[in-house]
Each structure stands twice: as structure tokens, then as C-alpha cells.
TORKOL-4160 file (C-alpha; in steps of 0.2 Angstrom, whole numbers, padded with zeros to 4 digits, m for minus):
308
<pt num="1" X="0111" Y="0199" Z="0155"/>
<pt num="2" X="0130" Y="0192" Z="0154"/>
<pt num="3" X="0133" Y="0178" Z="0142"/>
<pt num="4" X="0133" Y="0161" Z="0147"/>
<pt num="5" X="0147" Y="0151" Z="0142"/>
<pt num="6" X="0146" Y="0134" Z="0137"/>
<pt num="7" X="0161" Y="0122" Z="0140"/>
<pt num="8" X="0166" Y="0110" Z="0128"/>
<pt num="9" X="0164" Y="0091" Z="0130"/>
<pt num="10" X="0179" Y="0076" Z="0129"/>
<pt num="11" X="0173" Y="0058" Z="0130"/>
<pt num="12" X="0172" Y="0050" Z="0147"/>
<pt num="13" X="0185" Y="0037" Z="0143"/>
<pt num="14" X="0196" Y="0047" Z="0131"/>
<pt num="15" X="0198" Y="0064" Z="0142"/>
<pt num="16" X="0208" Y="0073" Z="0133"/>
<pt num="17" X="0198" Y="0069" Z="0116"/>
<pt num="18" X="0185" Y="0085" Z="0113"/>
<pt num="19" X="0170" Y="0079" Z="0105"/>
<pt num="20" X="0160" Y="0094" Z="0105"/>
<pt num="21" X="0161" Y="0114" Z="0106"/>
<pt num="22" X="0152" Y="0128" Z="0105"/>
<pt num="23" X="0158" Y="0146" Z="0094"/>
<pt num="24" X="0154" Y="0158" Z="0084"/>
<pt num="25" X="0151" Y="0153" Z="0067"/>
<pt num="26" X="0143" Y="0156" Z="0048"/>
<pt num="27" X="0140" Y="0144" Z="0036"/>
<pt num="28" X="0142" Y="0151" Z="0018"/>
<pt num="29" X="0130" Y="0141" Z="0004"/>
<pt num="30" X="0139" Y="0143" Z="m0011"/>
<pt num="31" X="0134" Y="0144" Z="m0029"/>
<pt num="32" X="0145" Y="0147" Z="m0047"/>
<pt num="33" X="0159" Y="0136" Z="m0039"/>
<pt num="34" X="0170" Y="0139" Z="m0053"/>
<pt num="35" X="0170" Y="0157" Z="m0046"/>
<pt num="36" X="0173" Y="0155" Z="m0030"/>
<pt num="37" X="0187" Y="0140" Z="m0037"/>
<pt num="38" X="0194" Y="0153" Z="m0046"/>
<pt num="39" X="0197" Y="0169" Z="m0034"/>
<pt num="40" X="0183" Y="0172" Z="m0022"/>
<pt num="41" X="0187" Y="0157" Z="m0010"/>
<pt num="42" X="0206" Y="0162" Z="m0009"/>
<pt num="43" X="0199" Y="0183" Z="m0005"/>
<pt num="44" X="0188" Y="0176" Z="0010"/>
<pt num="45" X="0201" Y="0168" Z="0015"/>
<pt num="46" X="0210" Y="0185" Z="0015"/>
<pt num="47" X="0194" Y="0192" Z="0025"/>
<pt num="48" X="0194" Y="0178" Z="0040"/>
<pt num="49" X="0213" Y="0181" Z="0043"/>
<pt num="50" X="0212" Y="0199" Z="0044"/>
<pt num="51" X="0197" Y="0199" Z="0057"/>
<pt num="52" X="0200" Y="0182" Z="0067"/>
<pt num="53" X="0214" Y="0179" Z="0080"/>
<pt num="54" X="0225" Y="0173" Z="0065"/>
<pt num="55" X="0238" Y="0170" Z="0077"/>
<pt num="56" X="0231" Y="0155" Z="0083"/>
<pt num="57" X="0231" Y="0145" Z="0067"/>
<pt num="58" X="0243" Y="0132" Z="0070"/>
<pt num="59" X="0236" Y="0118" Z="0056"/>
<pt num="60" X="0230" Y="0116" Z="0038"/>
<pt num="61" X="0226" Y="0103" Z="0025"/>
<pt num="62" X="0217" Y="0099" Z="0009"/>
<pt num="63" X="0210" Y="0086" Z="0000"/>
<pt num="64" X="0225" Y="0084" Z="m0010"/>
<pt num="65" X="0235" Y="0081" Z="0007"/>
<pt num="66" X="0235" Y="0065" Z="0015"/>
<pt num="67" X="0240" Y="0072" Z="0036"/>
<pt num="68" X="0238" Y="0089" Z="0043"/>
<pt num="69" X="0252" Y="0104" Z="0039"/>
<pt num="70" X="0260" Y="0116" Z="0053"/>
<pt num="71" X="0253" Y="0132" Z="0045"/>
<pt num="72" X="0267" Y="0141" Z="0055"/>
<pt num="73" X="0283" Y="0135" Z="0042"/>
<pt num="74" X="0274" Y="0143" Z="0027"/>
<pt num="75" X="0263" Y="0156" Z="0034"/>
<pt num="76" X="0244" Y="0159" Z="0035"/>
<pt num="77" X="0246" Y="0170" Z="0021"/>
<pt num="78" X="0253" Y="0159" Z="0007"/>
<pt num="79" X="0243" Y="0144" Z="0014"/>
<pt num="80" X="0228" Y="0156" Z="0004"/>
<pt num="81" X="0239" Y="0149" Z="m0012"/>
<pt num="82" X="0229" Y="0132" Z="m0009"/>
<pt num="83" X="0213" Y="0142" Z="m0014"/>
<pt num="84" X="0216" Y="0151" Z="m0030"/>
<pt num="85" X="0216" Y="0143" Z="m0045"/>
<pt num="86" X="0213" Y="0157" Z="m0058"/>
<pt num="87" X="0214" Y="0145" Z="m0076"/>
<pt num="88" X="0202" Y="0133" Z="m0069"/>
<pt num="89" X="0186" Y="0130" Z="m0080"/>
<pt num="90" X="0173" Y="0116" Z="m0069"/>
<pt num="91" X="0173" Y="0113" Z="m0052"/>
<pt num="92" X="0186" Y="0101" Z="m0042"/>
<pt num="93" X="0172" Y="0090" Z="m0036"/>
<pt num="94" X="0175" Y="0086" Z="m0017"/>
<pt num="95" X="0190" Y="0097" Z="m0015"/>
<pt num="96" X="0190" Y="0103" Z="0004"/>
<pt num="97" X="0202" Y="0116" Z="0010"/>
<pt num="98" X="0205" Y="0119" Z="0031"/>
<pt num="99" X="0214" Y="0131" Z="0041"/>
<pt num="100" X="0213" Y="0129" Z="0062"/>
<pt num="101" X="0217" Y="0132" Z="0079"/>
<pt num="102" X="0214" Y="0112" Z="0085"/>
<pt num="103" X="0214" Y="0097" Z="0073"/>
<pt num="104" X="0199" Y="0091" Z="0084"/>
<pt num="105" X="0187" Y="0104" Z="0088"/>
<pt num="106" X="0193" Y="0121" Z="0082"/>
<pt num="107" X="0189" Y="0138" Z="0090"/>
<pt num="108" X="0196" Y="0147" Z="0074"/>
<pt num="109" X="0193" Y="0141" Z="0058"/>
<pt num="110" X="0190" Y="0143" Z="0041"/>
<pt num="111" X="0183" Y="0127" Z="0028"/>
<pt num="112" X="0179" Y="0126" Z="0012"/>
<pt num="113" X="0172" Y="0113" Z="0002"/>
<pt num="114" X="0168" Y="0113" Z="m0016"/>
<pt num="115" X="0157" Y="0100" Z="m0026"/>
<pt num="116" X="0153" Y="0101" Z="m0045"/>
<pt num="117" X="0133" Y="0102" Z="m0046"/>
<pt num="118" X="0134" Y="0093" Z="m0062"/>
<pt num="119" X="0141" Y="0077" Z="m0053"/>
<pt num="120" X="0126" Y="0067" Z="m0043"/>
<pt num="121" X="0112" Y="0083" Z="m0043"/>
<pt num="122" X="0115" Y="0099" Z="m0039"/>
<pt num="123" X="0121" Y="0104" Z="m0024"/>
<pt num="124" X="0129" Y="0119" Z="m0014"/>
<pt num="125" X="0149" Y="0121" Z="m0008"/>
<pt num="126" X="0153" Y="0125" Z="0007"/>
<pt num="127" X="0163" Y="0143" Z="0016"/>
<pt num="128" X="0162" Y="0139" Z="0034"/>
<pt num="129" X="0170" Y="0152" Z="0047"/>
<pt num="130" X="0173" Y="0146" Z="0066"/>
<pt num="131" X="0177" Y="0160" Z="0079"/>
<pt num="132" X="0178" Y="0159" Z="0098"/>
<pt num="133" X="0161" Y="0159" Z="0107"/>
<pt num="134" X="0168" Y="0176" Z="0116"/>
<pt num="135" X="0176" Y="0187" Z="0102"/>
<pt num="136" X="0166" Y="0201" Z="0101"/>
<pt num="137" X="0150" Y="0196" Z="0089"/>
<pt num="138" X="0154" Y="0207" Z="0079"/>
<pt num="139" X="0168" Y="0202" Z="0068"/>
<pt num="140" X="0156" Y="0189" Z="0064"/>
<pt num="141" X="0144" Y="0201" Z="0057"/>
<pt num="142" X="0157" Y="0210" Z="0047"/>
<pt num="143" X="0165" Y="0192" Z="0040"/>
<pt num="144" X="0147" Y="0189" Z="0035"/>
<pt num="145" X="0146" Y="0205" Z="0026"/>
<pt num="146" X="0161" Y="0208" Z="0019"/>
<pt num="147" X="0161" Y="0188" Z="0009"/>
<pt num="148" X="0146" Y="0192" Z="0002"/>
<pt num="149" X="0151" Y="0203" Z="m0008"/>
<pt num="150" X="0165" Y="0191" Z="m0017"/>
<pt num="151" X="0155" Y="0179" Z="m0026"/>
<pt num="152" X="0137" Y="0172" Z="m0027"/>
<pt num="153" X="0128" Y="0162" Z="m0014"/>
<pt num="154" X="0111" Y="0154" Z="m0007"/>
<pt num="155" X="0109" Y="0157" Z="0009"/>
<pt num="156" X="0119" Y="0158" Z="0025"/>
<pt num="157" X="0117" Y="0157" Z="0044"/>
<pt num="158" X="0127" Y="0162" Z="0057"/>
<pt num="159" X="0127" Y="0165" Z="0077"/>
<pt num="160" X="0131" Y="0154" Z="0091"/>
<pt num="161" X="0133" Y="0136" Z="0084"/>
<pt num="162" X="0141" Y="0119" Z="0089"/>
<pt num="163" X="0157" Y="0111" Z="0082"/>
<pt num="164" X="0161" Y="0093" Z="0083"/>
<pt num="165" X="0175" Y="0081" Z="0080"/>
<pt num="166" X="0173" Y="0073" Z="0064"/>
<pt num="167" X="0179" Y="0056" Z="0069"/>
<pt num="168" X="0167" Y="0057" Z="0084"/>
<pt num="169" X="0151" Y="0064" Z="0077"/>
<pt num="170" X="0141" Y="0052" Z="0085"/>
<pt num="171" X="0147" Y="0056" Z="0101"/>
<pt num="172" X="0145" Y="0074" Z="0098"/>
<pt num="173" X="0127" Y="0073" Z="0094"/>
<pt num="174" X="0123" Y="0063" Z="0110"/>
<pt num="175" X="0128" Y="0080" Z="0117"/>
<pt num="176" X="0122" Y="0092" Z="0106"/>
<pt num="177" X="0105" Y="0086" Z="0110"/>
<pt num="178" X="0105" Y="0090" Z="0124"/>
<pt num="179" X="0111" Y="0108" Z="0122"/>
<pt num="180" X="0098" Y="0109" Z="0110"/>
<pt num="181" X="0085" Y="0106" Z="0123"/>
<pt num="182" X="0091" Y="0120" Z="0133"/>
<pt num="183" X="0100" Y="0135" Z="0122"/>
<pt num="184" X="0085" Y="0140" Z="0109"/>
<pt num="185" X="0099" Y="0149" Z="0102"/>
<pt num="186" X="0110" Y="0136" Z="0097"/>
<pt num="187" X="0113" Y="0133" Z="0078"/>
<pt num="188" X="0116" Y="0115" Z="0075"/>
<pt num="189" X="0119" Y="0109" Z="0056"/>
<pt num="190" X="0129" Y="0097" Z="0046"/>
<pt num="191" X="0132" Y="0107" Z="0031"/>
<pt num="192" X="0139" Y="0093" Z="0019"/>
<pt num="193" X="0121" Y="0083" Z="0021"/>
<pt num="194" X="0112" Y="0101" Z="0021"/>
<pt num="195" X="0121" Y="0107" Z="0004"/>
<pt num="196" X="0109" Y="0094" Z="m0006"/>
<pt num="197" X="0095" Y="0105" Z="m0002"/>
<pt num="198" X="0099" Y="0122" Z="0002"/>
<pt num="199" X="0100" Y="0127" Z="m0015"/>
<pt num="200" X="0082" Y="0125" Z="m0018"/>
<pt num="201" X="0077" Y="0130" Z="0001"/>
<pt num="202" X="0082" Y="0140" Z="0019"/>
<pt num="203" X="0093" Y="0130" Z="0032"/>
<pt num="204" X="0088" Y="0139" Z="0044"/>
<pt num="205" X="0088" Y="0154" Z="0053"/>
<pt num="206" X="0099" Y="0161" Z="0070"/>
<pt num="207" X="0106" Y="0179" Z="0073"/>
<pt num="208" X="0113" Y="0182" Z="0056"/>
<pt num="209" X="0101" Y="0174" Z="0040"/>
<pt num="210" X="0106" Y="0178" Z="0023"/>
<pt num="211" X="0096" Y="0176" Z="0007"/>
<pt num="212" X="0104" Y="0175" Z="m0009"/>
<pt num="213" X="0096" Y="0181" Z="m0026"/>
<pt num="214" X="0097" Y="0163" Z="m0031"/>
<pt num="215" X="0087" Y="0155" Z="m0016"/>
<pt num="216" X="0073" Y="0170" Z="m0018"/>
<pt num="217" X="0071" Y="0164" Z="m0037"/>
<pt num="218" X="0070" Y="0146" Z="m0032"/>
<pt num="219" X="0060" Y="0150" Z="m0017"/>
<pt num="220" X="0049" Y="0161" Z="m0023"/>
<pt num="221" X="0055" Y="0175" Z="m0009"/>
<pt num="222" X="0054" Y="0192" Z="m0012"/>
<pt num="223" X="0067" Y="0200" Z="m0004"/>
<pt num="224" X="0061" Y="0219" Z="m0009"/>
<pt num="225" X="0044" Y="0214" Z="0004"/>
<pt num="226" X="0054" Y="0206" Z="0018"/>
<pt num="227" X="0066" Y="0222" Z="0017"/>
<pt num="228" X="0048" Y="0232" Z="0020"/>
<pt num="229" X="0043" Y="0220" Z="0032"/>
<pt num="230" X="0037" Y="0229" Z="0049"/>
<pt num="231" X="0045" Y="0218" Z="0064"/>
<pt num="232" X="0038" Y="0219" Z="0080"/>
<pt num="233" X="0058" Y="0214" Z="0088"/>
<pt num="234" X="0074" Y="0219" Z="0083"/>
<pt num="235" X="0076" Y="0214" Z="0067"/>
<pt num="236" X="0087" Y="0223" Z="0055"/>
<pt num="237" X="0085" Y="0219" Z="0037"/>
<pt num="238" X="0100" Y="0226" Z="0025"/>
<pt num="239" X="0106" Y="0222" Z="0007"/>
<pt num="240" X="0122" Y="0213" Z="0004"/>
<pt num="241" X="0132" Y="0205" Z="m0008"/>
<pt num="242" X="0120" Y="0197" Z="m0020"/>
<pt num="243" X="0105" Y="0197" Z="m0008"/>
<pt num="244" X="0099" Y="0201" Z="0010"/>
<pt num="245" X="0104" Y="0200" Z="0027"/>
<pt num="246" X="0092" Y="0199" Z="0042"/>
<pt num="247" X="0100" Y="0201" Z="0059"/>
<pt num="248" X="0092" Y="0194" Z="0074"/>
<pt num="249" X="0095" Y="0208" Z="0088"/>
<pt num="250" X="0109" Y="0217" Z="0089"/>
<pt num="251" X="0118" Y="0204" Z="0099"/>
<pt num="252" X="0116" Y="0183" Z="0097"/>
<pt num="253" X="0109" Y="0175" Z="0110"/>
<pt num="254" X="0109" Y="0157" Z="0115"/>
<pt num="255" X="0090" Y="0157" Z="0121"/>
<pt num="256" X="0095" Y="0147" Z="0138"/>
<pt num="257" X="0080" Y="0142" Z="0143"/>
<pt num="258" X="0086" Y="0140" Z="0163"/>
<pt num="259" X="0091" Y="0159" Z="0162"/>
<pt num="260" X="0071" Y="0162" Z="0156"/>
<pt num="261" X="0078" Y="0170" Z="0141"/>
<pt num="262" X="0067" Y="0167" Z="0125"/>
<pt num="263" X="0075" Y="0172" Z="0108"/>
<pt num="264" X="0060" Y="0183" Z="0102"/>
<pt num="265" X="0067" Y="0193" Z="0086"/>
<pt num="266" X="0075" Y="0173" Z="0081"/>
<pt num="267" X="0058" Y="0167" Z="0082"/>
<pt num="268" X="0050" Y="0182" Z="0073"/>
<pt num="269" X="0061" Y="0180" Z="0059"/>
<pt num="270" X="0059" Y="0161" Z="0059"/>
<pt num="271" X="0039" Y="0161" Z="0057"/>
<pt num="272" X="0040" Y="0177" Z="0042"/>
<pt num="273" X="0053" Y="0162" Z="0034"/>
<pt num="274" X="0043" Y="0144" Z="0040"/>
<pt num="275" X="0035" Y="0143" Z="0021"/>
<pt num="276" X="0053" Y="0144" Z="0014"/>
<pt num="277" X="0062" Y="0131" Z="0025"/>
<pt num="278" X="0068" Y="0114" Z="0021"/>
<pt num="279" X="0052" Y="0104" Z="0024"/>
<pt num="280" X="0063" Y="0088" Z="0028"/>
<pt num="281" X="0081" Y="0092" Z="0035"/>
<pt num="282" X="0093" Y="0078" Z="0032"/>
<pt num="283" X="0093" Y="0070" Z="0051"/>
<pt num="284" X="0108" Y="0074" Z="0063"/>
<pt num="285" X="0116" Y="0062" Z="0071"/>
<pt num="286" X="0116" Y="0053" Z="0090"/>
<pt num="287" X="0101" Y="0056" Z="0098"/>
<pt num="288" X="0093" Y="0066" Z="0084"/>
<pt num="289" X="0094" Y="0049" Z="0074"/>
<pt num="290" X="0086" Y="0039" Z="0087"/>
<pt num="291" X="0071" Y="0049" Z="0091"/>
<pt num="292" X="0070" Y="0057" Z="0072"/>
<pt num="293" X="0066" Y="0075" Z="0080"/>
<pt num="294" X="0079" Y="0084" Z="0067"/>
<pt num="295" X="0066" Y="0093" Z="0059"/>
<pt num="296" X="0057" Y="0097" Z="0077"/>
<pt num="297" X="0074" Y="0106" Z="0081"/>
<pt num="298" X="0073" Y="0115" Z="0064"/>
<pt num="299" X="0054" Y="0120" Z="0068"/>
<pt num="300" X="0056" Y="0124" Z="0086"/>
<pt num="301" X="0050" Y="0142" Z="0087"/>
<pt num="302" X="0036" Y="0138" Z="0072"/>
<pt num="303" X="0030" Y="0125" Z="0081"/>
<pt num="304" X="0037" Y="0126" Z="0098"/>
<pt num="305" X="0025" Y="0110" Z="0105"/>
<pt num="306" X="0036" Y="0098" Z="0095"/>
<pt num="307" X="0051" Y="0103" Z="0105"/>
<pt num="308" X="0051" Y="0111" Z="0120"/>
């Protein structure tokens, strides 16, 4: 069945301000910050830019920065020089680092945020890849592979997800709902909220999940039995980095329910994980908020009543 594209969004009386867009994506939860602080965050950098259309990175920023930078005087490269801090001993809590194609709603991206568990509870950092929602799946799955192996991590997810503007998040959410309510496939999370918890719990799950040796300890997941698990759907279970990978059928899908199209090995792998899942997921925002179904979103192919 051919993919269906999803357009983006802009606000009815800002029209050309995009509020909301859908890609490809992953989001990275990261643990040892001092780590990936030190090297690893500056290597995956190295990783996105040698598999995502690199060419269309036009602006960067940090933290430290107080207004967006043309990436194009300096170079994608040496903007990597933002990400490695080899001498550092603790973690720069709050320290966010961002390479894009769009200052609004990116397409292409790479984001980083690092937090120092030791300041207000633990809590994960963040690696977050954005690529267009019709490059070829694939150099997802090999950016997903090849970053685990740089440094520890939690969990990750990764598929077909949605990007919003951050200065319009409301906004976004209004319609992110209701692509939820159609695309089963859709990923939808707001990882700085969810990065409280996923270091004792699973996101989520979409075409790509990845389980970390330190989520399966905290968990109670034991990664040697869901490698032997028999699945009835394509599901692919394979050992990366410091844990596993489970991937969804050999191509995402975004479960449009107008096309009939149900995400079967997604929901598979969703009910073997339900006893490892967030049991209240921080709620999104917009019409999430108001009608508190955030975790009926999470649940939906557990409990499939709640949403659809």
C-alpha cells in the first residue's frame, strides 16, 4: 500500500507559521551523561550527518547562544565542536545543543539535551534525530543502530512521529490529536516531560523500540526472553549497543485507520511490553490536556476501547 503523506499545519491567522509536522524520528533516552558530555554526543552527531540530507542544515544553537547561527559559515562539521567536551567531570545541567533545516518545525534535525541527575531527581538526557517523513526508513534504522553503540542508554523509540513548534505547542497539540485519532502509527511524545520517568519505565513503543540494560534492571525486563519470544507478526528482535532492538515490521507504518490499515506487529510488541510502560505518562498538551486521554493514547493497542 503506498504511504500516505501527511501535510504539515500553519495557524489559520499566521499562514506562514508551521505549527505541526510529521517525520521520521527517534528519540534517544540517555543515561552516564558525563559520557555522552564528554565524546559520545559529539560521535552521533558525526552519525546523523553522515546518513541525513546534511545539505539542508542551514541553523544551529545552544544553550550558551542567545539567537540561532547560519551553520553554513562554519560548517556542519566543526559545529560538532559545540558537543565535545572531553576534560568535563559532571553534567552541564540543561545544556541543549540543535542543528536544523527550519527554525520552526524541522524536517532534519539533530537535538541534544543534557540534565545532571543529581539536580532535582534523576532523570534522562535527550538525543533526538528528526528526518523527512519520505527518506527512505532505513537510514533511521541504521542511525538507531549505529548510536547505540556510542554510549549507555534507557530506552528509545522511533518511526513516524510528529514535530511541533515550540513557541506554539498548544497549538500543535490541538492538531496532533487529531492525527492521533486517525494514524495508529503516529508517535507522539514530549521527551523533556517524559525524561523524569523513562529512566525507571518504557515510553512507548512504534516501529523501532530499544531497551537498554539499565531500563531492564529497573524494569525487571529480561531481555534474553523477549529475544526468544515467538511473535506471531513481524517482529524482529536484535542486540545492540548496550541492549535490544525490536523492530515493528520491516517497514513503519502510520496505522491510518481511513485506509483500514491496523498496525498489527506495533500492537504485538505493545501488549508483550504493557507491564513495563509508564503507568501515568506526563499529559500532552492541547486537546490532550483537556480531555486527560494522554495515557489512552499511550495504551491504545493494550486497551483499544479507551481510544478508538
Amino acid at each position: 500500500m503506498a504511504h500516505t503523506y501527511i501535510r504539515g499545519t500553519e495557524l489559520a491567522d499566521e499562514p506562514y507559521t508551521p505549527i505541526a509536522e510529521v517525520t521520521l524520528g527517534l528519540t534517544l533516552y540517555l543515561v552516564e551523561p558525563v559520557e555522552w558530555a564528554q565524546q559520545a554526543a559529539a560521535r552521533a552527531l558525526d552519525v546523523f550527518l553522515q546518513h541525513a540530507p546534511a545539505q539542508n542544515l542551514r541553523w544551529y544553537t545552544t544553550s550558551v547562544l542567545t539567537e540561532w547561527q547560519r551553520a553554513g559559515t562554519v560548517g556542519a562539521q566543526q559545529v560538532a565542536s559545540h558537543l565535545s567536551y572531553w576534560q568535563i567531570q559532571r553534567p552541564r545541567h540543561l545544556f541543549s545543543f540543535e542543528i536544523v533545516d527550519d527554525t520552526d518545525v524541522p524536517s532534519t534535525a539533530f537535538a541534544y539535551r543534557e540534565f545532571d541527575p543529581t539536580r532535582g531527581g534523576p532523570r534522562a538526557s535527550i538525543l533526538e534525530v528528526t528526518l523527512p517523513q519520505m527518506l527512505d526508513p532505513q537510514v533511521l534504522l541504521r542511525c538507531a543502530v549505529e548510536m547505540s553503540a556510542l554510549g549507555p542508554w534507557s530506552s528509545g523509540i522511533g518511526g513516524y512521529v510528529g514535530r511541533w513548534n515550540r513557541y506554539k505547542k498548544n497549538s500543535a497539540f490541538w492538531t496532533q490529536h487529531r492525527w492521533a485519532r486517525r494514524y495508529l502509527g503516529l508517535d507522539l511524545e514530549d521527551a523533556e516531560e517524559m525524561s523524569w520517568l523513562a529512566v525507571d519505565a518504557l515510553p512507548g513503543v512504534n516501529w523501532l523500540t530499544m531497551i537498554g540494560k539499565p531500563l531492564a534492571g529497573a524494569a525487571s525486563i529480561d531481555l534474553g526472553l523477549l529475544a526468544q519470544h515467538k511473535w506471531t507478526h513481524d517482529v524482529a528482535v536484535q542486540p545492540i549497543g548496550n541492549g535490544v532492538l525490536l523492530r515493528a515490521g520491516a517497514l513503519p507504518t502510520l496505522g491510518d485507520r481511513n485506509q483500514l490499515e491496523y498496525p498489527t506487529a506495533y500492537s504485538e510488541v505493545a501488549r508483550r511490553l504493557a507491564p513495563h510502560f509508564v503507568e501515568e505518562p506526563p499529559e500532552l498538551w492541547g486537546e490532550f490536556w483537556r480531555e486527560k486521554d494522554t495515557r489512552a493514547w499511550q495504551r491504545r493497542f493494550i486497551e483499544p476501547d479507551g481510544w478508538l
